[in-house]
C-alpha positions as CSV (number, residue, x, y, z in Angstrom):
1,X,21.7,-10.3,18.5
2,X,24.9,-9.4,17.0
3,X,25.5,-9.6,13.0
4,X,28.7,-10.2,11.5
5,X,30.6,-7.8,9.6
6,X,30.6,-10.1,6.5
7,X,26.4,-10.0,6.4
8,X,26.6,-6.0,6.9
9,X,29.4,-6.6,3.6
10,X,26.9,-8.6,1.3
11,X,23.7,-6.2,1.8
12,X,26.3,-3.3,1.2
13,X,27.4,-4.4,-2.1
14,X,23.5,-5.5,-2.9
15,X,22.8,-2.0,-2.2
16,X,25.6,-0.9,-4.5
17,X,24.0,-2.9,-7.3
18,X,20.5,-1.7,-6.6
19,X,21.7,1.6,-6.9
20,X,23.1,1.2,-10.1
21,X,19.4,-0.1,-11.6
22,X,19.8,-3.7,-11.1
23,X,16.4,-5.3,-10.6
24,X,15.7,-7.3,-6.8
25,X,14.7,-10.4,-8.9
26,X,18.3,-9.9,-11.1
27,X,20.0,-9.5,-8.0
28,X,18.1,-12.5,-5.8
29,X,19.5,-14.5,-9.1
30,X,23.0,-13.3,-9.3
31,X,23.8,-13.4,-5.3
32,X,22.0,-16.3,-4.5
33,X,24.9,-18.3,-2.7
34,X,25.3,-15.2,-1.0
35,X,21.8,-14.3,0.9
36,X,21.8,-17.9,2.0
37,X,24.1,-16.7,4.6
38,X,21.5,-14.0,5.7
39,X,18.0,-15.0,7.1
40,X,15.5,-12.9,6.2
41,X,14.7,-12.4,9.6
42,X,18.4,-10.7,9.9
43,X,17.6,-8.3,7.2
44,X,15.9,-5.3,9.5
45,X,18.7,-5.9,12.0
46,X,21.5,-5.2,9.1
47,X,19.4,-2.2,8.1
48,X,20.0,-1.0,11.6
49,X,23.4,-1.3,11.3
50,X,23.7,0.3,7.6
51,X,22.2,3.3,9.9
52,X,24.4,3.7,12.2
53,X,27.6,3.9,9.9
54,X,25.9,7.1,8.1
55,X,24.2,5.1,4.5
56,X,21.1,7.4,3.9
57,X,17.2,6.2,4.4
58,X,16.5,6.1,0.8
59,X,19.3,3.7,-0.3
60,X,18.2,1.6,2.3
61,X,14.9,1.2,1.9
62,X,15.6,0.2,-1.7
63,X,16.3,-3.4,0.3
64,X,12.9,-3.6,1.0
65,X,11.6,-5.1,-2.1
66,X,14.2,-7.7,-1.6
67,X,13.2,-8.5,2.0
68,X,9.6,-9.1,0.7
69,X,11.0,-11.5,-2.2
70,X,13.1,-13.7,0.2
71,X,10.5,-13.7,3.1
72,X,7.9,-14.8,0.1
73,X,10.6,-17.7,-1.0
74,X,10.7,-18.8,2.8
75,X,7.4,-18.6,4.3
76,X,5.0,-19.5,1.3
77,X,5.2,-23.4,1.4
78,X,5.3,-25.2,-1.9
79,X,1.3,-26.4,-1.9
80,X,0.4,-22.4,-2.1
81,X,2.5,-22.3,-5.2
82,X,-0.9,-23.4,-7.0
83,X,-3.0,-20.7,-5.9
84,X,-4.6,-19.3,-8.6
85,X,-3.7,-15.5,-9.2
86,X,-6.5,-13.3,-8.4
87,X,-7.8,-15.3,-6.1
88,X,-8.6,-14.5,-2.7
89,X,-5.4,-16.3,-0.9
90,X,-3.2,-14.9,-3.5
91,X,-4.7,-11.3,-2.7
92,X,-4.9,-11.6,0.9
93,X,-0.5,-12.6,0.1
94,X,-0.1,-9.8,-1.8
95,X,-1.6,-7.7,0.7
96,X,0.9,-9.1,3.4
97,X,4.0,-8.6,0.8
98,X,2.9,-4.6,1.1
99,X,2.2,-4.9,5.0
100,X,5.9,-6.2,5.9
101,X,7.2,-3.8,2.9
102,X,5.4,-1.0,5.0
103,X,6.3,-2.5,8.5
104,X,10.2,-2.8,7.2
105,X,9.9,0.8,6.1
106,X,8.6,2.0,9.5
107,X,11.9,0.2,11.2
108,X,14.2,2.0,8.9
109,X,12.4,5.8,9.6
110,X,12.3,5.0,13.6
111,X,16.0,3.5,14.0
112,X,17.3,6.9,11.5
113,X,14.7,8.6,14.4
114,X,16.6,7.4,17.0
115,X,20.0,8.9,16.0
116,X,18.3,11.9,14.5
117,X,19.6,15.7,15.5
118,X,16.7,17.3,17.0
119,X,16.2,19.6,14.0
120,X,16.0,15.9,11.7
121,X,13.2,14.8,14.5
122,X,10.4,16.1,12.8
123,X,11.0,15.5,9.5
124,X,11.3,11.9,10.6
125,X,8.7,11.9,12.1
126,X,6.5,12.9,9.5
127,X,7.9,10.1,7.1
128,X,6.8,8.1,9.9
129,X,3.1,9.5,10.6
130,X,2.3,8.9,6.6
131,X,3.7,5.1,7.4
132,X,1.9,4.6,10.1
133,X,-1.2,5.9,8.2
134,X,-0.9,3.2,5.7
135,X,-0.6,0.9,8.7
136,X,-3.9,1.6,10.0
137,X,-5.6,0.2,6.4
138,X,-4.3,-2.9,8.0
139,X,-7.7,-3.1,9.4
140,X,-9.1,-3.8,6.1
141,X,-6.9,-7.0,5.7
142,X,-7.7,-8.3,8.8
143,X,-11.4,-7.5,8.8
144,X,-11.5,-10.0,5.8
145,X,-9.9,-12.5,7.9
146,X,-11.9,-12.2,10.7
147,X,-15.1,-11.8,8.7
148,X,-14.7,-14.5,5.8
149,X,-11.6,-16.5,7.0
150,X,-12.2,-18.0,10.7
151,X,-16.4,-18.5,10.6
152,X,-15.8,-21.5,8.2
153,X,-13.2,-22.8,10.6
154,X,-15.0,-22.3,13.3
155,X,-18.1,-23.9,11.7
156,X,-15.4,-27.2,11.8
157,X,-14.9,-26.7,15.1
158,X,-11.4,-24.9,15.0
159,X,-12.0,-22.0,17.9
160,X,-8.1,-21.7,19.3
161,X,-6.6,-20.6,16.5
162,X,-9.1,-17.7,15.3
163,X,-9.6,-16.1,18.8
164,X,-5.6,-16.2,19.3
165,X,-5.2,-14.2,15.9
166,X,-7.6,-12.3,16.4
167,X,-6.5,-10.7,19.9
168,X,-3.0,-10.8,18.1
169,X,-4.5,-8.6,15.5
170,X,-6.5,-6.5,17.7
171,X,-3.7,-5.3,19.5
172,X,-1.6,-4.3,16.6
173,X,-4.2,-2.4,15.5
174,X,-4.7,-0.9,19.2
175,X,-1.0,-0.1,19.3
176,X,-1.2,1.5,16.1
177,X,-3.6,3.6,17.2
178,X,-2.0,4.6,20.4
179,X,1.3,5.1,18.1
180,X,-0.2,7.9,15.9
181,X,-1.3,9.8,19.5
182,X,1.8,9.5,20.2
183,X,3.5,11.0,16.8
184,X,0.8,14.0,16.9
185,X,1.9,15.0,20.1
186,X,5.6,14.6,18.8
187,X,5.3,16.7,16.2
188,X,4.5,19.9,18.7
189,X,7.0,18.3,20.7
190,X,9.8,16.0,19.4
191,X,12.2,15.7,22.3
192,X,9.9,15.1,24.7
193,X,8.1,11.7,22.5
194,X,11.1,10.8,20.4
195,X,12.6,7.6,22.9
196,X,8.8,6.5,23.5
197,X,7.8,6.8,19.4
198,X,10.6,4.8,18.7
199,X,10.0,1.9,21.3
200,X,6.3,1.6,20.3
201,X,6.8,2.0,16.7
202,X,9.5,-1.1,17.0
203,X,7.1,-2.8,19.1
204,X,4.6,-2.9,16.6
205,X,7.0,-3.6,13.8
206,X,8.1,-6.5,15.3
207,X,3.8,-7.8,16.2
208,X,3.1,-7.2,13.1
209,X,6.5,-8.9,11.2
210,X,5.1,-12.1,13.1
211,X,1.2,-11.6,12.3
212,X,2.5,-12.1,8.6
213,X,4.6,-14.8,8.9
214,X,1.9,-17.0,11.3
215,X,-0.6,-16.0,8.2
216,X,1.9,-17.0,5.3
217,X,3.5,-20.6,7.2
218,X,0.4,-21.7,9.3
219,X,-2.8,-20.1,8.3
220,X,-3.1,-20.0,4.8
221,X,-1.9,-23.7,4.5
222,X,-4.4,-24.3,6.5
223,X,-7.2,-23.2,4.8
224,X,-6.0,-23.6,1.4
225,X,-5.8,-27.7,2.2
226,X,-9.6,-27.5,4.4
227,X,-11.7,-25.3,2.1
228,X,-13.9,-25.9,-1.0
229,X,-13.9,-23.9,-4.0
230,X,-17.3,-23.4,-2.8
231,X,-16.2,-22.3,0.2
232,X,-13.6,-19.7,-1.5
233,X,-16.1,-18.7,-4.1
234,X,-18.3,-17.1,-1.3
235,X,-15.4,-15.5,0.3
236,X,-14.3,-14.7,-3.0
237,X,-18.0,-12.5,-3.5
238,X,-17.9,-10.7,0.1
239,X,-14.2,-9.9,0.0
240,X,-14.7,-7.8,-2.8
241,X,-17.0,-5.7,-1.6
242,X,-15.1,-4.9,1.5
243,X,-12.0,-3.8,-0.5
244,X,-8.2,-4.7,-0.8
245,X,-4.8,-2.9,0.1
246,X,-4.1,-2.7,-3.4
247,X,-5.5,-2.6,-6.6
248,X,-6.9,-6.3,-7.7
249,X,-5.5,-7.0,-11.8
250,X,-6.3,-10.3,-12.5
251,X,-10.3,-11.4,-11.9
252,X,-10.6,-14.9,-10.1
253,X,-13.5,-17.1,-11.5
254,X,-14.9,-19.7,-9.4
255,X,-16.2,-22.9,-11.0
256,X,-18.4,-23.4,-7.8
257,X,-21.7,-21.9,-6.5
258,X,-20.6,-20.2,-3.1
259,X,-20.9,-21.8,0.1
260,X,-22.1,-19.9,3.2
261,X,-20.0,-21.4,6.7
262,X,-23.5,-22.4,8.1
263,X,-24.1,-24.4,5.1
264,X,-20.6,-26.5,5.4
265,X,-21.5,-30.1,7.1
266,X,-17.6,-31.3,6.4
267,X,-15.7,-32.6,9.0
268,X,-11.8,-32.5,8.9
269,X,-10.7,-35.4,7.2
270,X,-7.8,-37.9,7.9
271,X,-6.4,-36.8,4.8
272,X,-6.9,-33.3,5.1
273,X,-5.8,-33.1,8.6
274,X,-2.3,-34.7,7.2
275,X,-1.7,-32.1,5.2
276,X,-2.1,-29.3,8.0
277,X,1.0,-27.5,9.6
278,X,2.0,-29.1,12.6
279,X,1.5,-25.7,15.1
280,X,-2.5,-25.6,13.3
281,X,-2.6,-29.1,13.7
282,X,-1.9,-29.1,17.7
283,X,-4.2,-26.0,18.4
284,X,-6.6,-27.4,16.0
285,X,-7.3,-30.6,17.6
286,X,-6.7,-29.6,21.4
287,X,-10.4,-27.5,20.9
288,X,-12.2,-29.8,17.9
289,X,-15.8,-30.0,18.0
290,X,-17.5,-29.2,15.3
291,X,-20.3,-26.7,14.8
292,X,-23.7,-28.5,13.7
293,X,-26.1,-25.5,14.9
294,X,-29.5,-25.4,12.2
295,X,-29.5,-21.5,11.9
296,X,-32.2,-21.9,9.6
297,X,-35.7,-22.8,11.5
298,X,-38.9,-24.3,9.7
299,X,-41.2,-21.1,8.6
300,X,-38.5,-18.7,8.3
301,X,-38.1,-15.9,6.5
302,X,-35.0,-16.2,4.0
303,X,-33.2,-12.9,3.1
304,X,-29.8,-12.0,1.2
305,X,-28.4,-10.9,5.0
306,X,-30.0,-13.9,6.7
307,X,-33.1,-15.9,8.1
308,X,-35.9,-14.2,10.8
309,X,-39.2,-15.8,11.6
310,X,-42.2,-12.5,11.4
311,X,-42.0,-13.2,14.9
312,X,-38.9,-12.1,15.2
313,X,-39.3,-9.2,12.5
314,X,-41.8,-7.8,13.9
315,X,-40.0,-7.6,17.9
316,X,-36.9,-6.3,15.9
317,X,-38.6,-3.5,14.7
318,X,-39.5,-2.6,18.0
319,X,-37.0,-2.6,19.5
320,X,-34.8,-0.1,17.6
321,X,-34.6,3.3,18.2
322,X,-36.4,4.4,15.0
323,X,-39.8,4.1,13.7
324,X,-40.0,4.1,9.8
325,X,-42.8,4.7,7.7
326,X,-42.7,3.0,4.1
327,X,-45.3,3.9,1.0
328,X,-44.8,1.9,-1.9
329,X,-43.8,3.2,-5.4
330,X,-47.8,4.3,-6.1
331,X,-47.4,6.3,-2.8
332,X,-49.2,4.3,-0.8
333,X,-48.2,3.6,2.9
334,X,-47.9,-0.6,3.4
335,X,-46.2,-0.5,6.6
336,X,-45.2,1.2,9.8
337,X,-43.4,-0.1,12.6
338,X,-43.8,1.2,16.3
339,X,-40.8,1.4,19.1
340,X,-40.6,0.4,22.5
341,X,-38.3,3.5,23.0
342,X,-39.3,7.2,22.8
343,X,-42.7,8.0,20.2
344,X,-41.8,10.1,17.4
345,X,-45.1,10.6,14.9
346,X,-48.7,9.1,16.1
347,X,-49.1,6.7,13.6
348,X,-52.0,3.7,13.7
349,X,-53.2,1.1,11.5
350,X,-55.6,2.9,9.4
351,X,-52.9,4.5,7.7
352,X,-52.3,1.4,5.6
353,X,-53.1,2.1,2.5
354,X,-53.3,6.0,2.8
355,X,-52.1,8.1,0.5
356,X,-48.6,9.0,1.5
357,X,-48.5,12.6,1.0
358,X,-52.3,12.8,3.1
359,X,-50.3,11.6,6.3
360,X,-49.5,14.9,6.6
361,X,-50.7,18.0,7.4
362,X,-52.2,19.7,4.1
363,X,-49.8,22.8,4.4
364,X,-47.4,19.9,3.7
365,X,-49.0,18.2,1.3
366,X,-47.4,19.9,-1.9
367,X,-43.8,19.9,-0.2
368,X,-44.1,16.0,0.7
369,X,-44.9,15.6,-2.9
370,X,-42.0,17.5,-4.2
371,X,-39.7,15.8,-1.9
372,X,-41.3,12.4,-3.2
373,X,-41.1,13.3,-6.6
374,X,-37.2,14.1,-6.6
375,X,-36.6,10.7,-4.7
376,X,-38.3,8.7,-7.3
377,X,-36.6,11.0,-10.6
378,X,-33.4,10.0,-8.7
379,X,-32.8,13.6,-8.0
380,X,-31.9,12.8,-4.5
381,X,-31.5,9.7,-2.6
382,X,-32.8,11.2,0.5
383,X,-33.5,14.3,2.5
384,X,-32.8,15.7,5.9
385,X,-35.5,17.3,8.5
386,X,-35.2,18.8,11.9
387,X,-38.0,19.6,13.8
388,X,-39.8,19.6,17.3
389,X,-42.4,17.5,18.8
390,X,-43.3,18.7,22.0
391,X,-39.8,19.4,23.7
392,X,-38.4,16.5,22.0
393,X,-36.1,17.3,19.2
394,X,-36.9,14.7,16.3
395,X,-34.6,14.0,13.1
396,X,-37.5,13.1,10.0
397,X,-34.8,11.1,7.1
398,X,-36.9,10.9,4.3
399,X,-35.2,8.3,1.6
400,X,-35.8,6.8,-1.6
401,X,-36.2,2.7,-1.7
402,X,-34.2,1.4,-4.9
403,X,-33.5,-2.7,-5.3
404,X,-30.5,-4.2,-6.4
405,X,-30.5,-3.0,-10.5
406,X,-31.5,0.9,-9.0
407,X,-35.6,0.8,-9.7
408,X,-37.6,2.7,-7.2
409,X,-39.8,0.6,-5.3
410,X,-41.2,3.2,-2.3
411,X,-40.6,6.1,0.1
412,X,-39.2,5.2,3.7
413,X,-39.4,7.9,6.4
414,X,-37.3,7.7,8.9
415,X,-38.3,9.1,12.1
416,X,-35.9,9.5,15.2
417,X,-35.6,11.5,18.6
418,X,-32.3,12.8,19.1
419,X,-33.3,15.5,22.3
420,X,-30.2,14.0,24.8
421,X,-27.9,14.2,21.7
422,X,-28.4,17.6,20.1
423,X,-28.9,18.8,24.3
424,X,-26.0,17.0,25.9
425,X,-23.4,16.8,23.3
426,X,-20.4,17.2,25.9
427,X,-22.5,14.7,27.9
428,X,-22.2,12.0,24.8
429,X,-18.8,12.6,24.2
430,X,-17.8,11.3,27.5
431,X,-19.5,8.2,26.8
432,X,-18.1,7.6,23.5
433,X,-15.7,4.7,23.8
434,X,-12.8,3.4,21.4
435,X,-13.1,0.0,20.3
């Protein structure tokens, strides 16, 4: 795509004004006539070009910031104008806004790369490993898409669009990874990983560039005209807890208890399906069959994470790899569990109710007290024990039981053998796989 020389003229002069102080939103004021000639899409391409006629990195990576305010002006439709700040659409926004600012940046460094002297290389190239660094956070911001975003559409029977994204998103984030491989080797070796650093990095630019802009014009609409503040409230609590990009200043209060997605019974209405974007709309409709699964069943047990029958609490336990012990906070042992896989400890049922420290042998007896004592003083939140059992190698995590406001309610041991691993290590490494 070729640009004419008058665009390559307007950004110039832009960049003339930047660099004298002028603020982006001064300038997006003052020139507005002007960058209605240039698309923002065009804007990377121009940077190219401000390359290859010799204008430095920095001054053009000031145009960054005013990439970001025009893409906001043209992808965020005028319903998303009332989302309220602090909330988690306008965070997950902002978090895009630093993503293509990053993504832009990461053009700019590669295309300088490109046309770098071989003694430049690596000093590109290190500009671009931090990049890419802050790249591979992306994770975070999709996680909360995946996680909180696409359950309550698929709970209305949406499907298409949240497994298309989501592959979209898993290879950016597989490319990424397969990008900073490639920029560690190029470091030790620049000439040899220079033309294929520069094809992947562009590559991903690009992937992600369009991840952003399906988010801003389709997504986000979406779910800003189909979910309750219920709904958002919920997402609101979890999304928190896994983190944002950036630091969150304003606090979003929801009026609404939150809504878990197996608690939503809403269809899609007439109404709300005339408000969707027409390319949601289409994929949307082509799969539409909304979820009505009970996940909750008659005699269940309800906890924060979920619902279990004992039935199924009790087969769970055995079937992991551990076996715990738990004493309560007088010391006394109140449960054990038992695995399917490898023994550690013979434990039985007259233990219930045992002191905990007289499960052990009596040379112990003073040193399980100690280590019980320190849990409970908050001293330590656990402890660490190797030891053998036979020729098995067993791991003993000994750990102190708090509840939600930090009060000690009991001991857990932990008991696990990890023989193959501490034996075989090269052998486990070879089965490790990257997902």
């Amino acid at each position: 795509m070729s640009i004419s020389r008058e665009k390559i003229e307007v950004l110039k002069s832009i960049l003339k004004e930047l660099h004298r102080g002028a603020s982006v939103e001064e300038l997006k004021h003052k020139i507005r006539d002007a960058l209605k000639e240039i698309s923002p899409f065009e804007i990377p391409l121009i940077e190219q070009e401000l390359i290859k006629e010799g204008i430095p990195v920095s001054e053009i990576l000031k145009l960054c910031d005013l990439h970001v305010e025009l893409l906001r002006d043209l992808l965020r439709p005028g319903e998303l104008k009332d989302v309220p700040k602090g909330h988690p659409l306008d965070l997950l926004s902002r978090e895009n806004e630093h993503v293509i600012r990053l993504a832009e940046t990461l053009n700019v460094y590669v295309e300088a790369l490109s046309r770098a002297r071989p003694e430049e290389a690596v000093n590109h190239l290190r500009s671009i490993s931090d990049i890419v660094a802050g790249l591979r956070r992306l994770r975070l911001h999709y996680r909360k898409i995946q996680m909180l975003i696409f359950p309550y559409l698929e709970r209305r029977g949406v499907t298409a669009v949240p497994r298309v994204l989501w592959g979209k998103e898993d290879q950016a984030i597989i490319k990424l990874r397969e990008l900073s491989i490639l920029i560690e080797r190029g470091l030790s070796s620049p000439g040899e990983y220079v033309k294929s650093i520069v094809e992947k990095a562009k590559e991903i630019s690009k992937e992600i560039s369009d991840l952003v802009f399906r988010e801003e014009s389709i997504l986000f609409p979406s779910v800003w005209a189909l979910f309750s503040e219920g709904e958002w409230a919920a997402i609101h609590e979890t999304a928190r807890n896994i983190g944002y990009l950036m630091p969150v200043e304003v606090e979003w209060t929801p009026k609404a208890k939150p809504i878990l997605p197996y608690e939503v019974s809403d269809i899609i209405t007439p109404e709300q399906l005339e408000r969707l974007p027409q390319e949601f709309k289409s994929a949307a409709l082509a799969t539409l069959a909304p979820d009505t699964y009970k996940v909750e069943s008659e005699g269940d047990i309800e906890f924060d994470t979920g619902f279990l029958s004992k039935n199924e609490v009790e087969a769970i336990f055995r079937h992991m790899p551990i076996e715990i012990t738990y004493a309560d906070a007088n010391n006394r042992v109140t449960f054990f569990s038992e695995s399917v896989f490898r023994k550690g400890f013979v434990r039985t049922r007259t233990l219930i109710g045992r002191r905990f420290e007289y499960c052990h042998p009596p040379r112990l007896e003073n040193f399980v007290k100690s280590v019980v004592n320190d849990l409970k003083s908050g001293k330590d939140d656990h402890r660490e024990y190797w030891t053998r059992l036979g020729d098995r190698i067993i791991r003993v995590m000994v750990l102190a039981v708090r509840d939600k406001n930090g009060n000690y309610l009991g001991t857990l041991e932990m008991v696990e053998d990890l023989t193959e691993v501490v034996n075989n290590p090269e052998e486990i490494k070879k089965r490790i796989i990257i997902l």
